[in-house]
N, C-alpha and C positions, 0 to 999 in steps of 0.2 A: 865838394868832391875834389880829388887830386889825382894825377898821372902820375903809376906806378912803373919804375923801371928796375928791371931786375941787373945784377953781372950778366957781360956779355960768355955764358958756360957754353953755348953751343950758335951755330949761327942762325936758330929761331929764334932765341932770346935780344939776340945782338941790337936789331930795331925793333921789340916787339913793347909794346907797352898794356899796363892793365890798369883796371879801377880799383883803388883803395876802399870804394863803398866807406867813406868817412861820415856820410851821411846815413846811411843805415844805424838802428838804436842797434838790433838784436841782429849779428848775422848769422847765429846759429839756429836761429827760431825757423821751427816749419810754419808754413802755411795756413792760415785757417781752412780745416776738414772740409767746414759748408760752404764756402764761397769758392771750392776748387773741383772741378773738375776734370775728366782723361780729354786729351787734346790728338784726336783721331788726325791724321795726316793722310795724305795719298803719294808724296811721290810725284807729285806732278801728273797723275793719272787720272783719266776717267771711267768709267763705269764698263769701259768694254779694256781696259787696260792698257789703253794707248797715251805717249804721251803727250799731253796739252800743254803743257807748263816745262819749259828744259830747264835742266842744272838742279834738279829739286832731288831731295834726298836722303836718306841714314839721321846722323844729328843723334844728340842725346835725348832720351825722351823726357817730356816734360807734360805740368801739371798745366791747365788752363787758370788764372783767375778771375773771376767772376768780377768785372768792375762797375761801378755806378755810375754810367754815362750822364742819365737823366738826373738824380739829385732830386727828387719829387716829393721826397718827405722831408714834408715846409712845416714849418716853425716847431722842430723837436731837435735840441742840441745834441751835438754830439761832441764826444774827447777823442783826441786822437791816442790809440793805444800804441803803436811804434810803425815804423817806418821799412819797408820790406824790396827788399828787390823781385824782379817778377821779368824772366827769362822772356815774355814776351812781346816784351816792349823795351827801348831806351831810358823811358825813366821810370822813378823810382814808384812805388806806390805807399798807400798809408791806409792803415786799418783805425777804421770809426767802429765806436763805441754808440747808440744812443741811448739815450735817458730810458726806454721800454726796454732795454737788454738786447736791440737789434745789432748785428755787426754788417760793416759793408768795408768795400774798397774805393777809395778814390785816388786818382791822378797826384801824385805828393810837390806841390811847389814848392820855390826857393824857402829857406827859414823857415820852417812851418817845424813843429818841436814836438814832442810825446805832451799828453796833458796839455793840451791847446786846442780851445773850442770852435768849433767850426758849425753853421747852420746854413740850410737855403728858404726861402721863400719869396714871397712878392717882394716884400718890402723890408730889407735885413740890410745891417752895417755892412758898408765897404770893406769889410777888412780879408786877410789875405788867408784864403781856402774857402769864404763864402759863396752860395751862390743864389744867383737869382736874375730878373728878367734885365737885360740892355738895355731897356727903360729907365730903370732903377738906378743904375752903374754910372756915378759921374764920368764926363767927357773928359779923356786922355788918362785913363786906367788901365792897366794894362791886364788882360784877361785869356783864358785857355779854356778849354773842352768850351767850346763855342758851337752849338745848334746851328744850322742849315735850315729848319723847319720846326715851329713850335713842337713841342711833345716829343719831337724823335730821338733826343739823346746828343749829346758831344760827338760831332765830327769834323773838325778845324784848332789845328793848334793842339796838338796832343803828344807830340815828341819832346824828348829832351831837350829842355832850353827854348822851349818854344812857348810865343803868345802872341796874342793881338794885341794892337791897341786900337782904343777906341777912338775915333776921330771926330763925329760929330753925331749928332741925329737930328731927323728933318720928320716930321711926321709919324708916319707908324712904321719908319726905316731908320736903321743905323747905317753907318759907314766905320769900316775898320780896314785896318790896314795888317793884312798877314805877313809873317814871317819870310815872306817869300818876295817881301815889295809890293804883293797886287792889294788895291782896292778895291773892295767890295761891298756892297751891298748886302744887310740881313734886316729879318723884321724883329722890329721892336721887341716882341712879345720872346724873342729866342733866347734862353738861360745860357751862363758865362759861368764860370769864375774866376774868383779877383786871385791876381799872380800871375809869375813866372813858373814857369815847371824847373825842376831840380836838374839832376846830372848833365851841367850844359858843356861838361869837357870830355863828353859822349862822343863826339866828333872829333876828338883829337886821339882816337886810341889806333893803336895799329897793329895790326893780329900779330905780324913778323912771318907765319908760317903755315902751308897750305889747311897742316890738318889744325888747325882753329875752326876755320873757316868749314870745314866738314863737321866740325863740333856742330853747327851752325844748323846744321842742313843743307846747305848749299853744297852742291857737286862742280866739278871743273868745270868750267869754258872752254870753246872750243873758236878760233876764230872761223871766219866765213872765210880767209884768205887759204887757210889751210884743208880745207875741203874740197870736196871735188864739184863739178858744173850743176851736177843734177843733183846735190846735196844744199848746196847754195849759192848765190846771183851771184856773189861776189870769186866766189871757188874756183878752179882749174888754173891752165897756164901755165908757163914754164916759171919754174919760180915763183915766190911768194910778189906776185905786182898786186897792182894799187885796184884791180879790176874794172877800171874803165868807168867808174861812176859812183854818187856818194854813196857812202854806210848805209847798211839795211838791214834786214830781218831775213830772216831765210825765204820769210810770204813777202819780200820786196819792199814794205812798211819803211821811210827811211829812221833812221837814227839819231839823225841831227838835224834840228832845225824845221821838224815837220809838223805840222801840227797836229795834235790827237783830240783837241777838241769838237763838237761837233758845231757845225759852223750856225746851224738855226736854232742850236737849246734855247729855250724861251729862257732861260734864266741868264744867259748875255747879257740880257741887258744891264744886270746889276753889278757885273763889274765894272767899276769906273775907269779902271788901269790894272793892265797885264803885266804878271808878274816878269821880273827880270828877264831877257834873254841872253840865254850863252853864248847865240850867234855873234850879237851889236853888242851885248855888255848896259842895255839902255834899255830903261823902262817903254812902252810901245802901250799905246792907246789901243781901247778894244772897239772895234765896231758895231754902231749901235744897229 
C-alpha cells in the first residue's frame, strides 16, 4: 500500500492524502451478493429517538460484509479469489474459494496473493492466512483475529497493520503481546491466524477536509469549553477558560487518564502488563 497525494487545486487537497489500494487485485469488482448485506444505522439514536451516541450521522450508504471471524471449516482448502476493500473496516479483506464451492471473507494479511491457499484446523502448517488453535502456533509468530474465548470468533488484533505475537505458553494458557504493548493472557485452545494484516499506512492518511470526514458518518464536534454550564461541566464563563478542572464528558466521565476498566473483571488477572499510558509514556503493571 502507498500514500497518495494529489496537486495542491484547492485548500482540502493542499494536506489531504488518499490510499492508492495497490494492494487490491480487482478495484472495480463488486462485492459478493451472498456474503453482503443492508447495514442499518441509527444516528446515534435510540428506540425512543433520543440521542445516545453524539457526532453520529448522514455518511454514504454502505453494504455490510459478511466476514469469517471463527474460521471453523477445518481441514477443506481454500484459494484465494482477490483481494477487496470493505468500507467497514481499515483493512483490506479477501474472498476464499473452498474445494465444495463455498465462498467466505476473511481479514487479508500482509503478501497474501489471488490463487494462494489458505486452510484452518487443529493441526495445519504455519504458514501465512492459516489458522488454527495457539497451541499449534510456534512461539514468537506473529498472529491476528485472535479469540478471547474458545468458539467465539476473532476479537484482538483486527485493524490495519495490526497483530500479536506470541510470547510464550505455559499450560493451557498462552501469552501475547498486543499491538498496544499489553500482555496478556488467552487459553490455549483459542484460534489465531499466522500474519500481519495489510494496509498499515492506514494511519498515515489525512482527510484534509471536513466533508470527508461526513463522507464517514461522523458529524462535527462540538467542545465542552464553548457551551453553556447546564450543557456541559466544562461550559460557561467569560471567555473560552480552561474550566477549572480536567477534560470530561458532558456526564463528568474524565477524558484523560481515567480509567474505563472495571476494576474487579475477573479476567484481570490475565493481563500481565497494561497497555502503554499517554499520561507517563511507560508501560504500568496491572493489579493482580
Amino acid at each position: 500500500m502507498g500514500v497518495k497525494q494529489y496537486k495542491p487545486t484547492t485548500a482540502g487537497r493542499r494536506v489531504a492524502s488518499v490510499n492508492d489500494y495497490a494492494e487490491l487485485t480487482d478495484k472495480r469488482s463488486h462485492p459478493e451478493k451472498s456474503l453482503t448485506e443492508r447495514l442499518v444505522r441509527t444516528g446515534g439514536r435510540n428506540h425512543h429517538g433520543v440521542i445516545t451516541c453524539r457526532h453520529r450521522g448522514g455518511g454514504a450508504r454502505r453494504l455490510y460484509r459478511k466476514i469469517d471471524f471463527k474460521r471453523r471449516k477445518d481441514d477443506v482448502e481454500a484459494k484465494v479469489l482477490r483481494i477487496e476493500y470493505d468500507p467497514n473496516r481499515s483493512c483490506h479483506i479477501a474472498l476464499l474459494e473452498y474445494a465444495d464451492g463455498e465462498r467466505r471473507y476473511i481479514l487479508a494479511p500482509v503478501k497474501i496473493q489471488v490463487d494462494d491457499a489458505v486452510i484452518s484446523g487443529l493441526k495445519t502448517e504455519p504458514k501465512l492466512g492459516n489458522c488454527m488453535p495457539l497451541r499449534s502456533i510456534p512461539v514468537g509468530m506473529d498472529v491476528h483475529n485472535v479469540e478471547m474465548n474458545p468458539g467465539q470468533g476473532g476479537k484482538l488484533a483486527r485493524s490495519a497493520g495490526g497483530s500479536a505475537r506470541l510470547l510464550a505458553r505455559e499450560g493451557d494458557w498462552a501469552t501475547l503481546v498486543m499491538p498496544s504493548g499489553e500482555m496478556r493472557q488467552v487459553r490455549s485452545d483459542c484460534r489465531a491466524t499466522i500474519g500481519v494484516l495489510g494496509n498499515a499506512e492506514h494511519q498515515n492518511l489525512r482527510l484534509g477536509k471536513a466533508g470527508r470526514k461526513r463522507h464517514m458518518g461522523r458529524r462535527p464536534h462540538v467542545g465542552g469549553n464553548a457551551m453553556n454550564p447546564h450543557d456541559h461541566p466544562m461550559g460557561g464563563g467569560e471567555g473560552h477558560r480552561k474550566g477549572g478542572r480536567h477534560p470530561c464528558s458532558p456526564t463528568g466521565v474524565l477524558a484523560k487518564g481515567g480509567r474505563t476498566r472495571k476494576v474487579h473483571k475477573s479476567s484481570n488477572r490475565r493481563i500481565l502488563r497494561r497497555r502503554k499510558s499517554k499520561r507517563y509514556g511507560q508501560l504500568t503493571l496491572s493489579r493482580k
